[in-house]
C-alpha positions in Angstrom: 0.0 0.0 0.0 1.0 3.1 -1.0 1.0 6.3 1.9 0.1 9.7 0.5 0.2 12.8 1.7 -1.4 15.8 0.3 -0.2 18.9 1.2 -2.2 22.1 0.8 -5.8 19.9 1.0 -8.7 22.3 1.9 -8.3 23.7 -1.4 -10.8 22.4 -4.1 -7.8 20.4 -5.9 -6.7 19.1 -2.2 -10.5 18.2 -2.2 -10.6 16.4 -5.5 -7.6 14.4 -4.6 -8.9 13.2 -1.7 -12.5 12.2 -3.4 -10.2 10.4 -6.1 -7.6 8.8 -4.0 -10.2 7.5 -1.7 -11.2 4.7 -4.3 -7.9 3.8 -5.2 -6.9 0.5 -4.0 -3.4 0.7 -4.0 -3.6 3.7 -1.8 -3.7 5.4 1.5 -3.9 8.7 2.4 -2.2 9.2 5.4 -1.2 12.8 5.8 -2.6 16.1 4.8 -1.4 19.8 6.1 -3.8 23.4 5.3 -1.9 26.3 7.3 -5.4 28.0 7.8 -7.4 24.9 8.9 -4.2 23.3 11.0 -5.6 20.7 13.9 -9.4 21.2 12.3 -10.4 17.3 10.6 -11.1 17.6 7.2 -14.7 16.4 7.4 -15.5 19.6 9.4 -13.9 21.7 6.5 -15.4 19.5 3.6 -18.6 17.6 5.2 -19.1 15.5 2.0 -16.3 13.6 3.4 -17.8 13.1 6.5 -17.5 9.4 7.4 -15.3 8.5 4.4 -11.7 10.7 5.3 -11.7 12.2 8.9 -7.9 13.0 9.4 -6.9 16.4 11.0 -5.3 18.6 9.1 -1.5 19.1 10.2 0.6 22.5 9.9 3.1 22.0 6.7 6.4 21.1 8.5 7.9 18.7 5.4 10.5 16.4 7.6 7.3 15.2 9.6 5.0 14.9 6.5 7.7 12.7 5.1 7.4 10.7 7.6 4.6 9.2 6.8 4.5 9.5 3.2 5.9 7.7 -0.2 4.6 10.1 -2.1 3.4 13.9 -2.1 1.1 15.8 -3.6 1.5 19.7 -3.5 -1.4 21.1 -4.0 -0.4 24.7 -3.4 -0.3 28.3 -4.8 3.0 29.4 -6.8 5.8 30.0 -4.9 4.5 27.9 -1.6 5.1 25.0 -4.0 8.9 25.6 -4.4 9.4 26.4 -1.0 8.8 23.0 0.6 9.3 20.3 -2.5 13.4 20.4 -2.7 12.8 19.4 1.0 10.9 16.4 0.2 12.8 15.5 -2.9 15.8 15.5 -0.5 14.2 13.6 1.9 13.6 10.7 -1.1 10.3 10.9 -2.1 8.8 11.4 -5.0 6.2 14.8 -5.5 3.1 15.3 -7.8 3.4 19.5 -7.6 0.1 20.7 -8.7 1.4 24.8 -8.8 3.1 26.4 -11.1 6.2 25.9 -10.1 7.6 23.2 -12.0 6.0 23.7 -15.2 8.4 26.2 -17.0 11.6 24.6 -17.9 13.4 28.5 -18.3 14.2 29.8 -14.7 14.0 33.9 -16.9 10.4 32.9 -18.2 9.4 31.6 -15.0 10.7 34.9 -13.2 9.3 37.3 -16.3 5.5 36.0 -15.5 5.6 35.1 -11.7 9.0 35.6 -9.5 12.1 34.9 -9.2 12.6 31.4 -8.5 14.2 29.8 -5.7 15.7 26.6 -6.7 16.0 26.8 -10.8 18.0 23.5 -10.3 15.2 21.7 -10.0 13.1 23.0 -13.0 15.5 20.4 -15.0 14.4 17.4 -13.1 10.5 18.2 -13.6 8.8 16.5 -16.2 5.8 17.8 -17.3 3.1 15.8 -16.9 0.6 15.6 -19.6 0.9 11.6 -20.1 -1.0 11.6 -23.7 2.6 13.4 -24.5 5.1 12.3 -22.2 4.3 9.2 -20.4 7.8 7.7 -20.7 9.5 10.4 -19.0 7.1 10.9 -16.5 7.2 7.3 -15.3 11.2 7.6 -14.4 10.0 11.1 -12.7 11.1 12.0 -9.6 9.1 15.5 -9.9 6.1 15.4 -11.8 5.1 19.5 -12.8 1.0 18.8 -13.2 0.1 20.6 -15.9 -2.4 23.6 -15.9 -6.2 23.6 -16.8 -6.3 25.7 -19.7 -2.8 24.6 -21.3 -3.9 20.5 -20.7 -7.4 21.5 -23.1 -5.3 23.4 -25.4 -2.3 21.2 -26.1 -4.8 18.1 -25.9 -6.5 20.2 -28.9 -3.6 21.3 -30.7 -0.9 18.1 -30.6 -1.8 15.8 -33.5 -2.1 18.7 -35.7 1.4 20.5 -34.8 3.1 16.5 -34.5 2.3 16.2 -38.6 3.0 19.9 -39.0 -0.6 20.9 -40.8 -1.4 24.2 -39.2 0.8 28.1 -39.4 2.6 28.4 -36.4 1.8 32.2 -36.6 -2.7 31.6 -36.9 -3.6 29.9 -33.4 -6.4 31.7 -31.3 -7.7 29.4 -28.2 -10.7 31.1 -26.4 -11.2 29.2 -23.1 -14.2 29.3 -21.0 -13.8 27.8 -17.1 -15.6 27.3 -14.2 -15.3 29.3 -11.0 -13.5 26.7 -9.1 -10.5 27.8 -11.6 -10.0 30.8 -9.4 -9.6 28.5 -6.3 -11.3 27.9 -2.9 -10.2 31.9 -1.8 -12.3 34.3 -0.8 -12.3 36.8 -3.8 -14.8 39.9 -4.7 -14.3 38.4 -8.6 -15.9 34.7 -7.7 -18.6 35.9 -5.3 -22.1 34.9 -6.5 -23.9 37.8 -7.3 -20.5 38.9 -9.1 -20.8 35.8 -11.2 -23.7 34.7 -11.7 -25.7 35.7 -14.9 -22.3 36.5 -16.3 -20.1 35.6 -18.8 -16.7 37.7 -19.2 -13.1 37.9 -20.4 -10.5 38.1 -18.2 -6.4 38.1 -18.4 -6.8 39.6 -22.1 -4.1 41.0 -24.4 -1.8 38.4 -23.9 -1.2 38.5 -20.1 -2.9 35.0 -18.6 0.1 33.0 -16.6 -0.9 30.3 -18.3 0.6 31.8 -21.7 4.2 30.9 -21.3 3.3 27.3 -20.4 1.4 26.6 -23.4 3.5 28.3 -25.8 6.4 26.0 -24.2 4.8 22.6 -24.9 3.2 23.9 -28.1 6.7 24.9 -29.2 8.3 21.8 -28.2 5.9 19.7 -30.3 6.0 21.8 -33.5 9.9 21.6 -33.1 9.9 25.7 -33.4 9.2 28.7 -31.1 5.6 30.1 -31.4 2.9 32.5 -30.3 -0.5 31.8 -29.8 -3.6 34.7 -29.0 -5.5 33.0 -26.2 -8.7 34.7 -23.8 -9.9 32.9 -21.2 -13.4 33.7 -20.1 -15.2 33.0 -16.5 -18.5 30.8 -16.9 -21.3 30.6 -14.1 -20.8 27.3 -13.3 -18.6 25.2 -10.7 -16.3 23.5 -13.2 -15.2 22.6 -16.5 -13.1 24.5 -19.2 -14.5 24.8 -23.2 -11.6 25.7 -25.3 -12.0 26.5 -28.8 -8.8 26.5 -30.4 -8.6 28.2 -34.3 -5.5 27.4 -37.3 -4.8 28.0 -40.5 -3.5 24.4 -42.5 -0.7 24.6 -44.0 -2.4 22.3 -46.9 -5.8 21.5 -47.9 -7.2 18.4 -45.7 -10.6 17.6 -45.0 -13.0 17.0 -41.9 -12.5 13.0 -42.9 -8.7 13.7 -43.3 -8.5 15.8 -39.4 -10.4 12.7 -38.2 -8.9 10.5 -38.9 -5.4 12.0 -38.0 -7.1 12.5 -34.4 -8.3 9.0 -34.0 -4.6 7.3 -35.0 -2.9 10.0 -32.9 -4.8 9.0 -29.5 -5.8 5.4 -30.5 -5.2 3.2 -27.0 -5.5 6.8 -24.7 -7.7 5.8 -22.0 -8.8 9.5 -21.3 -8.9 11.2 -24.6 -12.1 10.6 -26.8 -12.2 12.1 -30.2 -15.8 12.8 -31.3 -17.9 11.7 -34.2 -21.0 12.6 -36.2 -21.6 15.8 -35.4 -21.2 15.4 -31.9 -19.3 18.3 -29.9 -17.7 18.3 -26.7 -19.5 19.9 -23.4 -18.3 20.2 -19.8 -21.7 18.5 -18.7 -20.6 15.3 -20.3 -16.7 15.5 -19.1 -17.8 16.7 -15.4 -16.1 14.7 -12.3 -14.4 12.7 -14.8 -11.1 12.2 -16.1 -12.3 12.7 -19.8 -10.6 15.1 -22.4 -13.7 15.0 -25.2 -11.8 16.5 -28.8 -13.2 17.4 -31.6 -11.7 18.4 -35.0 -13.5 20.3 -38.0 -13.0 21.9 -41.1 -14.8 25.8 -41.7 -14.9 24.6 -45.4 -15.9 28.4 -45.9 -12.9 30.3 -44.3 -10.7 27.3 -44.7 -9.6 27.1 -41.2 -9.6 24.4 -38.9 -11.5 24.3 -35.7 -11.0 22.6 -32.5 -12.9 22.2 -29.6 -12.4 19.9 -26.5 -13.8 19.9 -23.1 -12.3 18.7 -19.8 -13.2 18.9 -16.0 -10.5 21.8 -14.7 -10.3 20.4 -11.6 -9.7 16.4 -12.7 -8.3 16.0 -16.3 -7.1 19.9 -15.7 -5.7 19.2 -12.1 -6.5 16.4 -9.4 -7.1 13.7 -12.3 -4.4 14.4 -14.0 -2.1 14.0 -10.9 -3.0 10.7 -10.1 -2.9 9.4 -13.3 0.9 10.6 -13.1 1.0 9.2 -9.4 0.1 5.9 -11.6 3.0 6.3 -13.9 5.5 7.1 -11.4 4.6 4.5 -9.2 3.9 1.5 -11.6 0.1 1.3 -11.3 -2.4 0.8 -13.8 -2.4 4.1 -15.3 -6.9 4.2 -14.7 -6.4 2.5 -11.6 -8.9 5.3 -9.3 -9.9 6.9 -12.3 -12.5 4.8 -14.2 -15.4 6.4 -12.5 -18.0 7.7 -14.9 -18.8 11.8 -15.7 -21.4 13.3 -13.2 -25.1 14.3 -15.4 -27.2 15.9 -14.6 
């Protein structure tokens, strides 16, 4: 049996991992710290998991967490991340960050759009970890860098067709709709109800979104060539899920039977990517407490550009998800081990 700890779990991802790891049978949580909710048991601060997971929280002192852990989880905001994970790597155990921290292999990027960083050494033993691209490297990992919501839809979206080289580097738009829980468990004037409800709004426009440098990394790395992309996220009413619609121009004429076909060999045997048929389009209410990235691929035969649209859960595929499916790598599970349930509908 495996021990895990999650550090940083009265946040809505600390939350998912907990719901997810809780059905896994090769693990057991055993530790999990929240600074603001120290010595309080985490039913009392989630009561959906009242009865299920009733273990007090603990202050984040990472000599003790290691103690009783194999594995961690970091499920906490930029900069907190890097602060405590070099201790646990040090200590010998292997970490699933969920922040920022990790995800930008460039120390000077990572400083341009956040801070500077305190311990660039490590940024070259991350691997990223979005497995549909780099599941042998994340199963030697030591430090897995989960990916980000937006960037997991968008590079999901955007892979086969920059792997055969179809599209102009210099034409992608991605517009990106999320949930509220994207902006975290926080108190925030933004993601108060009456602020968001019977809304819908841009945010982070004109090139500015965090979330920027990451995607134009992995983008970049798969079309073997630097790039830029325009990309606008917008705030949705709704608890969770991202829609991104992702716009290129083809380099060459191809058709929609041509793109689907191209999509289908590119993620045939992916246990969490389904590309979409017969007119069927992707929606978060059929991807929603699930694992599922849905894709689909078209052809404006009037403009000649090619659209894509896929749909994920932000907090599983586009966070907790996602983290245990790399936990699986790492560890030598099943990769679906825990993560077969089915999508939530209604």
């Amino acid at each position: 049996m495996l021990n895990v700890a999650i550090v940083g779990a009265s946040g809505y991802t600390g939350l998912e991992l907990i719901r997810i790891l809780h059905c896994h049978p090769e693990v057991a949580v055993t530790c999990l710290t929240s600074e603001q909710s120290a010595c309080k048991n985490i039913s009392d601060v989630f009561p959906t998991l009242r009865g299920r997971c009733d273990i007090v929280l603990e202050n984040l002192e990472p000599v003790r967490i290691a103690e009783k852990a194999d594995i961690v989880f970091t499920a906490l905001p930029h900069k907190a991340a890097m602060e405590v994970v070099p201790t646990f790597l040090k200590l010998g155990k292997k970490v699933i960050d969920l922040s920022a921290d990790y995800r930008l292999s460039d120390p000077a990027v990572y400083g341009e759009w956040y801070e500077p960083h305190l311990n660039p050494a490590n940024l070259k033993k991350a691997v990223y970890g979005l497995p549909e691209i780099r599941r042998a490297k994340i199963k030697g990992a030591k430090l897995v860098a989960n990916p980000g919501c937006y960037p997991t839809s968008i590079i999901l979206g955007l892979a086969p067709l920059l792997n055969k080289g179809l599209i102009d580097l210099t034409s992608i738009i991605a517009d990106s709709a999320s949930g509220v829980t994207g902006a975290g468990r926080a108190a925030k004037v933004d993601s108060l109800y009456c602020e968001v409800n019977e809304g819908y709004k841009a945010y982070g426009t004109g090139g500015v979104h965090r979330h920027i440098p990451e995607i134009e990394q992995e983008l970049s790395l798969l079309a073997g060539e630097q790039l830029k992309i325009t990309f606008t996220p917008h705030l949705v009413p709704m608890d969770r899920g991202i829609l991104s619609t992702i716009y290129a121009t083809p380099t060459k004429e191809i058709t929609n039977e041509m793109i689907a076909k191209l999509y289908q060999e590119f993620y045939a045997g992916e246990p969490f990517v389904r590309v979409l048929m017969n007119g069927n389009l992707p929606s978060t209410a059929f991807v929603r407490g699930s694992n599922f990235c849905d894709i689909v691929p078209l052809v404006d035969a009037r403009t000649g550009r090619i659209i894509v649209v896929s749909a994920i859960d932000n907090l599983v595929k586009g966070a907790s998800g996602q983290a245990v499916q790399n936990m699986n790598l790492v560890c030598g599970f099943p990769e679906t081990t825990g993560l077969e349930g089915l999508a939530l509908f209604p």
